[in-house]
C-alpha positions as CSV (number, residue, x, y, z in Angstrom):
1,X,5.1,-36.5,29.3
2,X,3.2,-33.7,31.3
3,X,5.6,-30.6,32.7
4,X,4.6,-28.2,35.2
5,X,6.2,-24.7,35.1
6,X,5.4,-23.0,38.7
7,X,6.8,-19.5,38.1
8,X,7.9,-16.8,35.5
9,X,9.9,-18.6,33.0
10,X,11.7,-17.6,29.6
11,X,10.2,-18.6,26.3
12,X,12.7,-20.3,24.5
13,X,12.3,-22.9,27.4
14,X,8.7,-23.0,27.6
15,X,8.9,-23.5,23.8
16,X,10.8,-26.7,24.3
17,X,8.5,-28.6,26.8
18,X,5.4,-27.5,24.8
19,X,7.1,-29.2,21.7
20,X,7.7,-32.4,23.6
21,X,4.2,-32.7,25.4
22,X,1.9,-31.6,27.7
23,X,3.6,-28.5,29.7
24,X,0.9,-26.0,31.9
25,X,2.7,-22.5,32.5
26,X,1.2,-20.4,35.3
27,X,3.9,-18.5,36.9
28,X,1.6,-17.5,40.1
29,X,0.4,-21.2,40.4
30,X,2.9,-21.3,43.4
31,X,0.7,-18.9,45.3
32,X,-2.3,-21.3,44.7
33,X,-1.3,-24.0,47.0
34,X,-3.9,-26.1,46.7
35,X,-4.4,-26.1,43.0
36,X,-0.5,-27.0,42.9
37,X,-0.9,-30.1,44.7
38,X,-3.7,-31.1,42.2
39,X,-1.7,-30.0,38.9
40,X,1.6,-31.6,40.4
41,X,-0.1,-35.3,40.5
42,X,0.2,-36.1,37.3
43,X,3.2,-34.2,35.9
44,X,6.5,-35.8,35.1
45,X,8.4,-32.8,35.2
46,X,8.4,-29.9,38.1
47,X,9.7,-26.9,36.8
48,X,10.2,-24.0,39.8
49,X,12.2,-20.6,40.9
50,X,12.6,-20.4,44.5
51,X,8.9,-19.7,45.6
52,X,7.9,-22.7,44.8
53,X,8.3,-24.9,48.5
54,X,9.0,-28.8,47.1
55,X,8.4,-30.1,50.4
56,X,7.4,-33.4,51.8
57,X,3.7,-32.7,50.9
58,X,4.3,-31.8,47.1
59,X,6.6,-34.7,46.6
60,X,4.1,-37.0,48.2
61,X,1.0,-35.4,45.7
62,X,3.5,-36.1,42.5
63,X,3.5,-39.7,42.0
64,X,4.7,-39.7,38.9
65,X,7.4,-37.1,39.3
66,X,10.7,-37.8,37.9
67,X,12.2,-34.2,37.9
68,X,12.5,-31.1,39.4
69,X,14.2,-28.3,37.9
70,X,15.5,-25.5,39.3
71,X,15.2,-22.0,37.6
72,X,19.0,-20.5,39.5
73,X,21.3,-22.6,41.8
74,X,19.9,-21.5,45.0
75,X,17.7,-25.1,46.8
76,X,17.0,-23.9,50.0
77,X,13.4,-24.1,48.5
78,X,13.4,-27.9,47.8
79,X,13.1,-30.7,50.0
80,X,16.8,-32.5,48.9
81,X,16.5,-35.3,51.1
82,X,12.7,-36.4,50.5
83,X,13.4,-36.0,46.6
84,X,16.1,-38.7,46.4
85,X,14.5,-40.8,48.7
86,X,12.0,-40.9,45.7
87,X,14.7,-41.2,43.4
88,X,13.7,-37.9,41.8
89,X,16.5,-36.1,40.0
90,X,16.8,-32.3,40.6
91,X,18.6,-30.2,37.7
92,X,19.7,-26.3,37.6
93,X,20.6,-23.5,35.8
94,X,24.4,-24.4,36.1
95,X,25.7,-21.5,35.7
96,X,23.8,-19.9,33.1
97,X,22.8,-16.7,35.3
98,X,26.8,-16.1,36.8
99,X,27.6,-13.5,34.3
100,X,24.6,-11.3,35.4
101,X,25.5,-11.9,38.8
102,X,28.8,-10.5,39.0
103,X,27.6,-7.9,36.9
104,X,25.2,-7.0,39.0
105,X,28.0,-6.9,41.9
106,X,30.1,-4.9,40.4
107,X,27.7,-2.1,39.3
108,X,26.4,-2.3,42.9
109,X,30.5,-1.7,44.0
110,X,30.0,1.4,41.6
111,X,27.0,3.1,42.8
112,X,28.5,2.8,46.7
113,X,31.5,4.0,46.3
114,X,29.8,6.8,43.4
115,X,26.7,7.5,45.3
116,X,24.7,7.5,42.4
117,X,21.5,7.0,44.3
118,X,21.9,9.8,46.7
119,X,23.3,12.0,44.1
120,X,20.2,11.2,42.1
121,X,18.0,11.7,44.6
122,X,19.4,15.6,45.3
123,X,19.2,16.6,41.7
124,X,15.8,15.0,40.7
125,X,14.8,17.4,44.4
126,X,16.4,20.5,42.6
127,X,19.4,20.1,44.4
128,X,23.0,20.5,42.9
129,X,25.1,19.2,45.7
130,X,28.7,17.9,44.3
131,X,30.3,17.8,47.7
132,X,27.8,15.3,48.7
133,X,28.3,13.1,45.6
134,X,31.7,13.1,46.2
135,X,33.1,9.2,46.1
136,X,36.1,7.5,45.6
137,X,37.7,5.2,43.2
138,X,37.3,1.2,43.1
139,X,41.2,1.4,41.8
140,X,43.4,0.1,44.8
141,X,40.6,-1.2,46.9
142,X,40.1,-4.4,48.4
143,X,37.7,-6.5,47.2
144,X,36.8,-9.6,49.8
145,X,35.2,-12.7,48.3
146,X,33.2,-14.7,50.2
147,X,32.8,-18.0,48.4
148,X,35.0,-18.2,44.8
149,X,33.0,-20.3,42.5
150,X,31.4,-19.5,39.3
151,X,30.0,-16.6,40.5
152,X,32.6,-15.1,42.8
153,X,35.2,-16.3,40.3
154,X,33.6,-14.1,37.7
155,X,33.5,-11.6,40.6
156,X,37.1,-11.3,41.5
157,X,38.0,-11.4,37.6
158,X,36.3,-8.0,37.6
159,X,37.5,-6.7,40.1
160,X,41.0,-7.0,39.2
161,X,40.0,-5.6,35.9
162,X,39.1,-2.3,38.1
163,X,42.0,-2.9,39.6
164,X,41.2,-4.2,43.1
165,X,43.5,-6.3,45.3
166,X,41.1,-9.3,45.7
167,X,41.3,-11.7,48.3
168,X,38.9,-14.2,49.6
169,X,37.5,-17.3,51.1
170,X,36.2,-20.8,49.7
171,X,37.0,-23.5,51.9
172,X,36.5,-26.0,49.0
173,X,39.3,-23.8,46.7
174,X,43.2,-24.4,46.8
175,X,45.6,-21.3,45.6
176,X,46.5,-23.9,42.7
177,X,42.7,-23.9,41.5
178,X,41.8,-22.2,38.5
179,X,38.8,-19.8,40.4
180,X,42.3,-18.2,42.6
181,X,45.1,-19.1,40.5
182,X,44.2,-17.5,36.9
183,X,42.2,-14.7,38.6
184,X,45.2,-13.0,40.7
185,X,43.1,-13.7,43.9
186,X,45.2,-14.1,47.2
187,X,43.6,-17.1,49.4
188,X,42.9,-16.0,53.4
189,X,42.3,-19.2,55.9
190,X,39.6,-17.5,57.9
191,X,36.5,-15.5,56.4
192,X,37.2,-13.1,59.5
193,X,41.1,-12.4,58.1
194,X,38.8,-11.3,54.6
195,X,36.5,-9.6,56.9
196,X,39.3,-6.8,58.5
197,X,40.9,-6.5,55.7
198,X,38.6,-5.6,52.5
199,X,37.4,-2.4,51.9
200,X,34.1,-4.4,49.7
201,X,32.8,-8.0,50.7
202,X,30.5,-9.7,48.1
203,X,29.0,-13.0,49.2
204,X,28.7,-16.1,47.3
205,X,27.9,-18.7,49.2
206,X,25.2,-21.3,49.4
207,X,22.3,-21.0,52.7
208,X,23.2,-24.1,54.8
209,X,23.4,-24.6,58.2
210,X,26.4,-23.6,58.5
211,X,26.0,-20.2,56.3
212,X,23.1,-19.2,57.9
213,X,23.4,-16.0,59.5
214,X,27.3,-16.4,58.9
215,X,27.1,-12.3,58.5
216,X,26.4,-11.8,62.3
217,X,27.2,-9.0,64.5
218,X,30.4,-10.5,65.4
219,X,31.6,-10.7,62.1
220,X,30.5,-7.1,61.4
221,X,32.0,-5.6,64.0
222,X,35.5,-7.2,62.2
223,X,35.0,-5.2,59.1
224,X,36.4,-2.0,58.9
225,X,33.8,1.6,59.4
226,X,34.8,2.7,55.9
227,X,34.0,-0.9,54.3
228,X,30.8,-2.1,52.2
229,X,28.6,-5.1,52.3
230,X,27.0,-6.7,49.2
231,X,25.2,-9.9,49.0
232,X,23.7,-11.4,46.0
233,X,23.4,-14.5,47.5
234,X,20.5,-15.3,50.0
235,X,19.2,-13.6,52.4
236,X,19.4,-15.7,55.3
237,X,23.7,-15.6,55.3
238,X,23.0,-11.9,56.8
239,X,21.7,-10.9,60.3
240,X,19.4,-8.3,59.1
241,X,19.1,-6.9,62.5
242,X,22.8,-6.9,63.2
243,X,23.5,-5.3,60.2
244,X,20.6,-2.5,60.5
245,X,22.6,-1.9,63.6
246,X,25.8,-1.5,62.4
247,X,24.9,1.1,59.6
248,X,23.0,2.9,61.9
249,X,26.0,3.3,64.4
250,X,27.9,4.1,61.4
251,X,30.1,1.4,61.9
252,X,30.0,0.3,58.6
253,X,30.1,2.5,55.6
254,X,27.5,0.4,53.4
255,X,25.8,-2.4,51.7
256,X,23.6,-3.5,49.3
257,X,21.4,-6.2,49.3
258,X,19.7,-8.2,46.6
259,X,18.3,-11.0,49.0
260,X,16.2,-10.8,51.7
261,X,15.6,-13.4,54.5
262,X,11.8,-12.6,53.5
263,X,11.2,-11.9,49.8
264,X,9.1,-9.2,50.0
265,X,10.6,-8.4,53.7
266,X,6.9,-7.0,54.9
267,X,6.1,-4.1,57.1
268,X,8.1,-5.4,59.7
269,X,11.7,-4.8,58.0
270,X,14.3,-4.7,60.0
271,X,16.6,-2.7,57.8
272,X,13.7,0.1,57.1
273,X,15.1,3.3,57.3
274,X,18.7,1.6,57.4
275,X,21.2,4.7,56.2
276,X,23.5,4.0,53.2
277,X,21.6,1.2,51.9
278,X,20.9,0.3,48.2
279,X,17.7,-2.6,47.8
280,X,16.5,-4.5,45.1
281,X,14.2,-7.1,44.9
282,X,16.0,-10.3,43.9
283,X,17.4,-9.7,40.7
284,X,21.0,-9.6,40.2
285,X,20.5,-12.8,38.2
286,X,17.4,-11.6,36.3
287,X,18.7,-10.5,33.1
288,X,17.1,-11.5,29.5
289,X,20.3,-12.9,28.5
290,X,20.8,-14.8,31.6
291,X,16.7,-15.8,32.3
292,X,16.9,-17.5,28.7
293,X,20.0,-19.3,29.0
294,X,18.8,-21.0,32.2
295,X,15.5,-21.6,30.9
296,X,17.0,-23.5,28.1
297,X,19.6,-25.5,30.2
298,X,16.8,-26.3,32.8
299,X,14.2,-27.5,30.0
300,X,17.1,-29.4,27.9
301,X,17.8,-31.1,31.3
302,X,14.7,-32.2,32.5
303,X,13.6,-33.5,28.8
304,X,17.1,-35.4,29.2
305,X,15.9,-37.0,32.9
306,X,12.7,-38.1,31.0
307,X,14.1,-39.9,28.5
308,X,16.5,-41.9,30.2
309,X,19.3,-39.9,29.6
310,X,22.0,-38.1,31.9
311,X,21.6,-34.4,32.9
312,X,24.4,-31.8,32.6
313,X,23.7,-30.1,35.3
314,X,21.9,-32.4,37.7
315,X,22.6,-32.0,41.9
316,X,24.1,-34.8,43.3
């Protein structure tokens, strides 16, 4: 069996497709399209982040392709449709990365309502300016959830811990289901009614159709002037524009983003120069502890797909 790995990969799971055959890692091969579609013909197993595009062309160049797996949970990258037309089993991370996540979320809660990246700024400038770095608690805030599964679960758990009133929104989650029930978190019907009431929003949700841009300039104008955005989930469920806007009218308080609807966003960033507004590039989910748990669950996966055997974590 021959494995491709696309991108930057862990090496506990590297380890374990080198031990069962022929595995090329190159994790800037994605950005050598043609050479891709040559090195995909004959491999068995696809191995990719979310750079990689599995479209129509790349699963027409793998004829002998029997898995792709997914470094994360996000697959707005892969062609779904094409790849079980071909039969072609797709396998994730599960939710190997979910604890970095919601940490991530959390500490990004912290530094907006702290101001630990302003504050740092002034002193490293030679400035001493306490009234500026004055914040407020998390304690007896609302914290809106967006989507309450593994991740926003782990989320809301947290929260509560800080003790935040969490609410939220998951259309697929009941008040009797263990994400709301054993995490103290009061179900709303609409996101808007999460929207006008939180003091924090944190997104969880897939990019579908019907997420895409769900972050709009409507929906921002429902959240309160005082309140903070932060997405950790893609970047295409925010209106960058609309939301460049709002901060800038100072009709929102906040946000940080992890995701971009272009990873790097390029000179023509909407939210450049965007006040109150913490950036990173893509990696709440990026940890070592979290990299090498999925690259263990992804390898173990596809290694199960090749010989014959059912996946744990395979998308149906």
């Amino acid at each position: 069996m021959r494995s491709l790995i696309t991108e930057l990969n862990w090496p506990r799971g590297i380890a374990l497709l080198q031990a069962a055959g022929d595995a090329l890692y190159d994790p800037a091969l994605f950005k050598d399209r043609p050479r891709l579609l040559a090195e995909v013909a004959d491999c068995d197993a696809l191995i990719v982040r979310n750079q990689t595009r599995v479209d129509a062309e790349l699963i027409g160049a793998a004829q002998r392709l029997k898995v792709v797996g997914r470094l994360g949970v996000g697959l707005d990258n892969l062609d779904l449709p094409a790849l079980r037309a071909r039969g072609i089993t797709v396998v994730t991370g599960g939710t190997a990365n979910a604890i970095s996540v919601a940490e991530y979320a959390m500490g990004a809660f912290l530094a907006l309502a702290r101001r630990f990246v302003t504050s740092d700024a002034s002193v490293k400038a030679g400035g001493w300016d306490r009234a500026g770095g004055t914040g407020f608690e998390l304690y007896g805030k609302t914290l809106g959830v967006l989507g309450l599964g593994d991740i926003g679960a782990r989320v809301a758990r947290r929260g509560a811990a800080f003790g935040m009133r969490v609410i939220a929104y998951d259309p697929l989650i009941t008040a009797s289901h263990f994400n709301a029930a054993e995490h103290g978190v009061t179900l709303f019907e609409t996101p808007e009614a999460v929207l006008a009431a939180a003091d924090f929003v944190t997104l969880h949700v897939p990019l579908l159709p019907s997420t895409a841009n769900l972050i709009d300039a409507r929906r921002l104008a429902m959240m309160k002037p005082t309140a903070y955005l932060v997405n950790t989930s893609r970047g295409g469920i925010v209106d960058e524009a609309a939301l460049a806007d709002a901060l800038r009218a100072g009709k929102l308080a906040g946000a940080a983003l992890d995701v971009r609807v272009n990873e790097p966003p390029g000179k023509a960033d909407p939210l450049a120069g965007a006040p109150n507004l913490l950036l990173t590039p893509h990696v709440a989910g990026l940890t070592d502890e979290a990299q090498d748990r999925i690259s263990v669950a992804v390898a173990e996966d596809a290694l199960r797909v090749l010989r014959g055997e059912r996946p744990l974590f395979a998308v149906k």
